[in-house]
C-alpha positions as CSV (number, residue, x, y, z in Angstrom):
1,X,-9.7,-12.5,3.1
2,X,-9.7,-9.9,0.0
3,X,-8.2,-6.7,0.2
4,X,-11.4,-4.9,0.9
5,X,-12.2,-7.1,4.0
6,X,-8.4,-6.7,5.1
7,X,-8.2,-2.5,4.6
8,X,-11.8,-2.8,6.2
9,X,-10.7,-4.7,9.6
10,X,-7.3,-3.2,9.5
11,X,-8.9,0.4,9.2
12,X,-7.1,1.7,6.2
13,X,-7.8,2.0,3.0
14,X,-7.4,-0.2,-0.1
15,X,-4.8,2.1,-1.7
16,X,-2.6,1.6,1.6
17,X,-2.6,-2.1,1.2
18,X,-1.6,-2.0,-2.1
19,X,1.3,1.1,-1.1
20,X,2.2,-1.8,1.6
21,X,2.6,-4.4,-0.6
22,X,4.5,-2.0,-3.2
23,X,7.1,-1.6,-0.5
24,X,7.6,-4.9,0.8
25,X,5.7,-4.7,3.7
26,X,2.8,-6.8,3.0
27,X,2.7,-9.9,0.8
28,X,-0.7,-11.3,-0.1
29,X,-1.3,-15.0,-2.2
30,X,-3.1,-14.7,-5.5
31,X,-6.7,-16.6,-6.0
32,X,-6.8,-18.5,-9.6
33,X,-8.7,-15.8,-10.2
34,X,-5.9,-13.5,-9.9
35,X,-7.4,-11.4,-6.7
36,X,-5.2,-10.8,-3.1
37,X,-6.3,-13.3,-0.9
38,X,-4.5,-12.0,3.4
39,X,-4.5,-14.1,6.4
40,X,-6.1,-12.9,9.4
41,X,-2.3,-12.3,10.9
42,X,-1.9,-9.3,8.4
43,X,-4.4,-7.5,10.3
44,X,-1.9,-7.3,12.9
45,X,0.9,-6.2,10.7
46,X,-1.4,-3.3,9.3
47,X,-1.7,-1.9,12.9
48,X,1.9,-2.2,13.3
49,X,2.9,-0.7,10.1
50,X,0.4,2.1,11.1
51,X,2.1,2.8,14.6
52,X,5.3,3.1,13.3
53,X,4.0,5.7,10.9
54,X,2.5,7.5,13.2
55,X,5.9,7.5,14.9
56,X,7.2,8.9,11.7
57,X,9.4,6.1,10.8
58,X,9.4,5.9,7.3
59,X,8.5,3.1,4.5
60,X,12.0,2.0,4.6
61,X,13.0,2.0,8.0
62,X,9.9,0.2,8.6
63,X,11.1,-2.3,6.2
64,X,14.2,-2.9,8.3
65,X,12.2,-3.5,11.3
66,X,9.8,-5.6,10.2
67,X,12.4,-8.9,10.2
68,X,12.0,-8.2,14.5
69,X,8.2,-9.2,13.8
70,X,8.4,-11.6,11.8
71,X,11.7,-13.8,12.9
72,X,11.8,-12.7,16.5
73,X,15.1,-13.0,18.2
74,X,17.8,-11.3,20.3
75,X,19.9,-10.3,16.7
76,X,16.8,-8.5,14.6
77,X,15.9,-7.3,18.3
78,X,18.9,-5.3,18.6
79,X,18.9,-4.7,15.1
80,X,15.5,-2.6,15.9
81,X,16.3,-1.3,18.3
82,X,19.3,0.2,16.8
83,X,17.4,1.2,13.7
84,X,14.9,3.1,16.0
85,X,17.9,4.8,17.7
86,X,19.1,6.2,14.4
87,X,15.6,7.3,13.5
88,X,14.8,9.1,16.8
89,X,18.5,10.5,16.5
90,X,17.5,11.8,12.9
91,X,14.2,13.4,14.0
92,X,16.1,14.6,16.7
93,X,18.0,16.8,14.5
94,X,15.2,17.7,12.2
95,X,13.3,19.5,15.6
96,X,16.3,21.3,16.1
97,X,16.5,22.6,12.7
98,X,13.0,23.5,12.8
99,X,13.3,25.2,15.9
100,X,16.6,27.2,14.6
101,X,13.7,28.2,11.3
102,X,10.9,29.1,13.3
103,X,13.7,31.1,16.0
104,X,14.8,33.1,12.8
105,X,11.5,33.4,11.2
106,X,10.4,35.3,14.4
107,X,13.0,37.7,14.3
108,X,11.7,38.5,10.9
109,X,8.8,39.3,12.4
110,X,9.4,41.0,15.3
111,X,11.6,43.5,12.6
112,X,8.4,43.7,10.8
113,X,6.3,44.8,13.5
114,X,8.8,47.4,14.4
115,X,9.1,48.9,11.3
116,X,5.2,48.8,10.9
117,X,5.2,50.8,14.1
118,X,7.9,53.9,12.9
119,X,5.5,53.8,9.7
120,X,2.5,54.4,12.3
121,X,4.8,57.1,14.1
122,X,5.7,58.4,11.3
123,X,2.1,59.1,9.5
124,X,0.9,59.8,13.1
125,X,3.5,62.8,13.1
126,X,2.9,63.6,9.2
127,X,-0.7,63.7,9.9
């Protein structure tokens, strides 16, 4: 099938096929004609690429993963698994430092809204 037909069915978009395929994540054959001819298999491999974005792995560590899907067996399974590890680890650790921003960020706040309120006191008594 041609790319259109493949993003189509697959639910993406023809730019993400290409940004697949730029990243070693989806190889297509070329017609004589020079156009990307997929098998009906990469459909499947679109929706798996698209779950592990939306698990926020990215481009890379989906490359490393993608050996568990295409040569299954008990070595690129545990390699996968570890690779997942580390990636939950790391976004692990990026919530936490968001959580430590957003804890400091309302402290800013709440300092704002107090001295807002002396300002009100203060025109209140001034007034």
């Amino acid at each position: 099938m041609r790319i259109g037909e493949l993003a189509a069915r697959a639910g993406v978009s023809v730019r993400s096929v290409r940004y697949y395929e730029e990243q070693g994540l989806l190889a297509s054959r070329r017609s004589a004609g020079g156009q990307r001819q997929y098998t009906e298999d990469q459909v499947g491999r679109i929706e798996f690429i698209q779950s592990l974005y939306a698990a926020g792995v990215s481009s890379r560590t989906i490359f490393d993963l993608l050996p568990c899907a295409d040569e299954p067996s008990e070595k690129n399974s545990d390699a996968a698994l570890e690779r997942m590890t580390q990636e939950r680890d790391r976004l692990t650790a990026h919530i936490a430092d968001l959580m430590r921003t957003r804890d400091a960020l309302d402290a800013l706040v709440a300092t704002a809204r107090a001295y807002r309120e002396t300002l009100r006191e203060a025109a209140a008594v001034a007034g």
